[in-house]
GUBA-497328 format. One line per field, with one value per residue (C-alpha): x, y, z; chain. Coordinates in pm, whole numbers, plus 50000, padded with zeros to 5 digits. Layout:
BEGIN
px	[X,...]
py	[Y,...]
pz	[Z,...]
chaine	[A,...]
This chain:
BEGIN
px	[51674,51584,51588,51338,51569,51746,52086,52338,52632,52974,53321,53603,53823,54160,54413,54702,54775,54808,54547,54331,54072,54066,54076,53747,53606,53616,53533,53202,53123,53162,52992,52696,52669,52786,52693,52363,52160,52223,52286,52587,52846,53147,53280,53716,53783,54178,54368,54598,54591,54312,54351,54016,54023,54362,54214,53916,54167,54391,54086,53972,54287,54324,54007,54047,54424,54323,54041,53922,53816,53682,53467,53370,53292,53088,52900,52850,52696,52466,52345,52280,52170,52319,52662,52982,52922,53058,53382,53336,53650,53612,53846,53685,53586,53201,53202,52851,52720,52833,52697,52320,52364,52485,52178,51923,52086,52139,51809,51843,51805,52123,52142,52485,52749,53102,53315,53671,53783,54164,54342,54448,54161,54339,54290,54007,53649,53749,53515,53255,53212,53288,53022,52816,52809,52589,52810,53216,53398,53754,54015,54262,54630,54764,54992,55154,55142,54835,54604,54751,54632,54304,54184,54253,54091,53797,53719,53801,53501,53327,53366,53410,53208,52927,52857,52811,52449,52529,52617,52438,52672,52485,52801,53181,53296,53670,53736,54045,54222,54538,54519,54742,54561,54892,55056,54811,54978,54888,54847,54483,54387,54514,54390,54041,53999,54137,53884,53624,53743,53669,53351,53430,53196,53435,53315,53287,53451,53780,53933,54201,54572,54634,54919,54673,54505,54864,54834,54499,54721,54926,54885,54627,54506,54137,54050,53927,53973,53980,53804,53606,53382,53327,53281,53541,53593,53347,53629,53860,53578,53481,53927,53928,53617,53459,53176,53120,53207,52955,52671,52766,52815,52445,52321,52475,52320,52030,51938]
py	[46359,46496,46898,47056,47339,47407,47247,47495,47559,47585,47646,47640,47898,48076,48213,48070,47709,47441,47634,47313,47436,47065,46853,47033,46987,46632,46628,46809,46635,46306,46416,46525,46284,45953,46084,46320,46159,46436,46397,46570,46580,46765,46896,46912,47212,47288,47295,47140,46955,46806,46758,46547,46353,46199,46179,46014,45689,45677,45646,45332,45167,45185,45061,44770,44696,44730,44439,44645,44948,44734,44569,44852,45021,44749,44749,45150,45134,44839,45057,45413,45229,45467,45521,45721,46061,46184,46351,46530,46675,47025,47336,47672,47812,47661,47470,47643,47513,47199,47150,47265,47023,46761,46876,46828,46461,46330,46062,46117,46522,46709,46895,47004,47067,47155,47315,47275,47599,47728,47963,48216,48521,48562,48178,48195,48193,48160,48505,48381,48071,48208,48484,48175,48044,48050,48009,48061,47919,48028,47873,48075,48047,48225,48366,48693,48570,48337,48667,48899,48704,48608,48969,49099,48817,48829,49205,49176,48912,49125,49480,49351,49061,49091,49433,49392,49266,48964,48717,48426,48506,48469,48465,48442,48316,48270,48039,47954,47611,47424,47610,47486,47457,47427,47779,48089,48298,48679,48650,48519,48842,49080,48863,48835,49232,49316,49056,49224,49583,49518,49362,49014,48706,48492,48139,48114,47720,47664,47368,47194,47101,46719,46491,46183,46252,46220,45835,45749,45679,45415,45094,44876,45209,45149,45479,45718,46102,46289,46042,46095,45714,45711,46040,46123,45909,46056,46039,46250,46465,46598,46582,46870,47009,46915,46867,47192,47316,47116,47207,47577,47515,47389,47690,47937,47746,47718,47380]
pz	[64787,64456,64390,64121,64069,63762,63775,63984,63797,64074,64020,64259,64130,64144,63964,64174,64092,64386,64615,64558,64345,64148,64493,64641,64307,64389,64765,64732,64388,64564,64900,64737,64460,64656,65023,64989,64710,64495,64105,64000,63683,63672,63312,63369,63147,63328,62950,62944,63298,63287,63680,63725,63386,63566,63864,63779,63548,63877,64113,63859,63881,64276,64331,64083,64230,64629,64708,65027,64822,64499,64767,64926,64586,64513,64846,64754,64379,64515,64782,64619,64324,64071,63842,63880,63836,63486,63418,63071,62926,62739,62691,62900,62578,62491,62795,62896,62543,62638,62982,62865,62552,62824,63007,62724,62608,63022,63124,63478,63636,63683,64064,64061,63782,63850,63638,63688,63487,63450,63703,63420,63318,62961,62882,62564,62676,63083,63165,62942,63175,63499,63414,63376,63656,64015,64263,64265,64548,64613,64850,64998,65194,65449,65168,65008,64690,64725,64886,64640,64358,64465,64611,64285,64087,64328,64292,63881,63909,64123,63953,63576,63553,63793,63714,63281,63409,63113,63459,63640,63932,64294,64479,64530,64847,64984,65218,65447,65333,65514,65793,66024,66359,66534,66466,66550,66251,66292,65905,65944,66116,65886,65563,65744,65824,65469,65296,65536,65433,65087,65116,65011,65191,65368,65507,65837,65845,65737,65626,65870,65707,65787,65698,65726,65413,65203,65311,65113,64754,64929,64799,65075,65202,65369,65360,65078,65140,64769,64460,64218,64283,64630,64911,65154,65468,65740,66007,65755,65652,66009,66066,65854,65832,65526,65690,65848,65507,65325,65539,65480,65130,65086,65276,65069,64737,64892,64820]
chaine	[A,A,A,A,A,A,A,A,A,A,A,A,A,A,A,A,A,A,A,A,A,A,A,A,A,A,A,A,A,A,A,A,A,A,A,A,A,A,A,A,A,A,A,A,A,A,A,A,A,A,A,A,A,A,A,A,A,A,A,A,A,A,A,A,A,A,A,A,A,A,A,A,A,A,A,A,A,A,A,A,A,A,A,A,A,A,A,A,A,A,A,A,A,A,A,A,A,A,A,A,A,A,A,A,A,A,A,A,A,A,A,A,A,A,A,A,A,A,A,A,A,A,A,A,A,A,A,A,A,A,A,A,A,A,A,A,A,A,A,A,A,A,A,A,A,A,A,A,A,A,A,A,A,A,A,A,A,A,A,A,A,A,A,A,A,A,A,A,A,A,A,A,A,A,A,A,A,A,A,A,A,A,A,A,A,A,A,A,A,A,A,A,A,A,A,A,A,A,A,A,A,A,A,A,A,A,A,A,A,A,A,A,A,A,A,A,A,A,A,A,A,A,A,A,A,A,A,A,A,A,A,A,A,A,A,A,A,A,A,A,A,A,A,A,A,A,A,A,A,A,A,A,A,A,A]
């Protein structure tokens, strides 16, 4: 499943840390590069972090210590015929330069690239590349703190940046994340008509909280939920969601 679109440039992005902005960079990098047939690379630029450069040397040394997921890694790369998709390392500030130089010097066409950018708008050359890109995804909590940060980042993206003209920006869309689909917390309402009052596209699925996908680190686990060499487990996925998500995240890129 090739595209013959330019590349579409994503970012998950927020300004409040621990939302998990770096985790669904990984879960639809790997659906849709290990799961879809889609080419992707994703460029880490989260100074000083570096959430998915970590990610990506812990994900290499489970697979190599646990023999069911080495074999099953092996049993992937032999079927979809192609490499890990690249991590590239790269502070916000040029990392647009980088990804079309990455672009030009790559042998095999680019679909998707994430950027992985930081959560703070003052960090050098952040609005340059968030003005850069096609499509901004933002998770959200049903949170004071979390809502109050992200309406105000989302309408300083949508009044500042989007309306200089200078932007590739398509669309920013929240979405609901570790919702707990125990408690029915009246908080969901009154986040969902205020997001709605000020005009901001919410996605319709939201992503399920689960306990189950804390247990894929353990040493001997069988199942892979968040890494950056092989897509979520499709039990997981459709456990929380993801898959709902995914399907509405392709419809909204319009690929």
């Amino acid at each position: 499943m090739k595209t013959k679109h330019k590349p579409v440039f994503i970012a998950f992005s927020s300004q409040k840390g621990g939302v998990g902005k770096s985790t669904f960079t990984a879960l639809a990098a790997s659906t849709l590069h290990y799961r879809m047939g889609y080419n992707v690379a994703v460029f880490d630029a989260d100074f000083p972090q570096y959430s998915l450069m970590k990610m990506k040397a812990r994900d290499l040394a489970m697979v190599m210590e646990n023999d069911f997921l080495k074999r099953a890694a092996f049993r992937q790369f032999t079927a979809i015929n192609k490499k890990a998709y690249p991590v590239i390392q790269h502070k916000a500030e040029g990392v647009l330069q980088a990804a079309h130089d990455f672009l030009e010097a790559v042998p095999v066409p680019v679909d998707f690239i994430f950027f992985d950018l930081p959560g703070t708008v003052n960090t050098p050359g952040i609005l340059k590349a968030l003005a850069g890109m096609h499509h901004i995804f933002t998770p959200i909590t049903a949170d004071r703190v979390v809502m109050e940060s992200t309406l105000i980042f989302t309408q300083l993206m949508r009044d500042v940046i989007m309306k200089k003209g200078e932007t590739a920006i398509k669309s920013i869309n929240l979405f609901w994340n570790q919702v707990d689909g125990r408690e029915r917390s009246p908080l969901y309402e009154v986040y969902t008509s205020l997001i709605d009052e000020l005009g901001l596209p919410l996605m319709q699925c939201q992503i399920m909280n689960s306990t189950r996908f804390r247990k894929e680190s353990e040493a001997g686990a069988k199942t892979v939920f968040r890494s950056t060499l092989m897509p979520p487990d499709e039990r997981l996925m459709k456990a929380c969601r993801l898959d709902q998500f995914m399907s509405e995240f392709l419809r909204i890129v319009q690929i």
